[in-house]
C-alpha distance (Angstrom), angle and dihedral (degrees) to the residues before:
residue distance angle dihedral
X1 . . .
X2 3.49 . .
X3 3.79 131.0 .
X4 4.05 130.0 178.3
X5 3.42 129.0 -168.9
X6 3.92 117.1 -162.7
X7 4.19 135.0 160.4
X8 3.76 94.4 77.6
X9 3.81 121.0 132.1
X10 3.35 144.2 115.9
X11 4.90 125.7 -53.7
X12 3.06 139.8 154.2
X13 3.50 125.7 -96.3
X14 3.99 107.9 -81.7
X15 3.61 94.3 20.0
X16 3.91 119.4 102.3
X17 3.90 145.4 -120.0
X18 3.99 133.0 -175.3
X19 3.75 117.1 -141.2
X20 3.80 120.0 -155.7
X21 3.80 127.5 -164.1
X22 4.11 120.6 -164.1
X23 3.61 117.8 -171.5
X24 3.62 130.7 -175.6
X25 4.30 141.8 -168.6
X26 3.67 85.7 43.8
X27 3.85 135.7 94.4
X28 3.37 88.5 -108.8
X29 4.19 93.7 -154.2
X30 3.61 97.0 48.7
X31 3.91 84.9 71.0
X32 3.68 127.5 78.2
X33 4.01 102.0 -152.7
X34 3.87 134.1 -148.1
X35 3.71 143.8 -158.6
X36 3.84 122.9 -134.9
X37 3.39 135.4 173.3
X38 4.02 143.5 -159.8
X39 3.62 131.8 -151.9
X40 3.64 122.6 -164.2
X41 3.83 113.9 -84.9
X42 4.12 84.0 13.3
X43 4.01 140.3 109.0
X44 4.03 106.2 -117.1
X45 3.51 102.1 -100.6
X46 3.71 129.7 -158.3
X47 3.85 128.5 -89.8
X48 3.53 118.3 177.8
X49 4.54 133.0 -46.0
X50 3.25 129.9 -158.9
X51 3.88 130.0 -157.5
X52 3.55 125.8 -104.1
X53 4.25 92.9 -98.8
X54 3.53 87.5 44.0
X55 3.55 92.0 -120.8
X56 3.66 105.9 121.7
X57 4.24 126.0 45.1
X58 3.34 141.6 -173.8
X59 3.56 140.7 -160.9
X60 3.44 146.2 -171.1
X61 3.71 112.7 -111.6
X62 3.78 92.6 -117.2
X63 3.77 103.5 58.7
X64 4.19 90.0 35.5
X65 3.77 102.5 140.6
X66 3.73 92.8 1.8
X67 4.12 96.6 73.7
X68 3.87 131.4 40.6
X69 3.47 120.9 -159.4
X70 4.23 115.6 -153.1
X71 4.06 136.1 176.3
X72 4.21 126.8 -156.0
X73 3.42 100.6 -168.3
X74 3.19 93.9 -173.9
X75 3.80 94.9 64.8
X76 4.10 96.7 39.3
X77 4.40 85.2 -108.0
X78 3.63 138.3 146.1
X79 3.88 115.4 179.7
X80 3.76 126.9 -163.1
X81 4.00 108.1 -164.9
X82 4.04 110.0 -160.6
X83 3.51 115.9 -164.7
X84 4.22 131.2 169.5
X85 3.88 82.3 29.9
X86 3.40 111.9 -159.0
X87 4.52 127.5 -154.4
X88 4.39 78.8 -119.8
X89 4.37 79.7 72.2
X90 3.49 103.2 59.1
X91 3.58 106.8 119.4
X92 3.79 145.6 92.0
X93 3.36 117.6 -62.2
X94 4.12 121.4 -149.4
X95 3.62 128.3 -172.5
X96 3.62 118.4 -148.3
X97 3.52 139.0 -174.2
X98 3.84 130.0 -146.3
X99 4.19 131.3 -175.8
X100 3.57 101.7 -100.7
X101 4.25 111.1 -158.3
X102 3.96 95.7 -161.9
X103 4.23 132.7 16.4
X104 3.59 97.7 -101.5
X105 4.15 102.8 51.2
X106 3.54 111.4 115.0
X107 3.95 124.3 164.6
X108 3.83 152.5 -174.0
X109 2.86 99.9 -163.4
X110 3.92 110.1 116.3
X111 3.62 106.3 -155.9
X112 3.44 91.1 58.5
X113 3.61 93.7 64.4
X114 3.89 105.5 93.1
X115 4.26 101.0 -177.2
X116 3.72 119.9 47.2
X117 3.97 129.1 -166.4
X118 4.08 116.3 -126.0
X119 3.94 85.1 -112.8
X120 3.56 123.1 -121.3
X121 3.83 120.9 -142.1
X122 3.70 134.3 -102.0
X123 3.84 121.1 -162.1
X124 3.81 121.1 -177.2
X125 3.81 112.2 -174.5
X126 4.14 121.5 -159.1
């Protein structure tokens, strides 16, 4: 099982990015899949999930109405879409995928996230 995280780089703070996260040699809609994220000097911390449908999301309270978190199915892809970044986001950011047992489970819980993206960086300057 495979996953890669890409669409990291370098903004300005209030300016946006979209990160994408393929994954392959898994059933990619049995899983529901979540975004973390690690700061220097910091545990990676959860960011927001979303079931395998795509139906249900969750966020952490900081990046509510800041971040969306999307699925295509069809192309094994999660998306998390960052807007009004702010310097508080710079970190790396991990996708991670976990066996979902009905459409609307979503978690943030990391140990039950069983794949894990290599990360790609996010750097918001002030």
């Amino acid at each position: 099982v495979e996953s890669v995280d890409a669409g990291g780089g370098l903004v300005q703070a209030g300016g946006s990015l979209r990160l994408s996260c393929v994954a392959s040699g898994l059933t990619f809609s049995n899983y529901a899949m979540g975004w973390f994220r690690q700061a220097p000097g910091s545990e990676r911390a959860f960011v927001a999930a979303i079931s395998r449908s795509g139906d249900t999301v969750y966020y952490t309270d900081s990046v509510k109405g800041r971040f969306t978190t999307s699925r295509d199915n069809a192309k094994n892809t999660v998306y998390l879409q960052m807007n009004s970044l702010k310097p508080e986001d710079t970190a790396v950011y991990y996708c991670g995928a976990d066996r979902a047992y009905n459409n609307n489970y979503v978690t943030s819980l990391q140990m039950q996230y069983v794949y894990w993206g290599q990360g790609t960086q996010v750097t918001v300057s002030s």
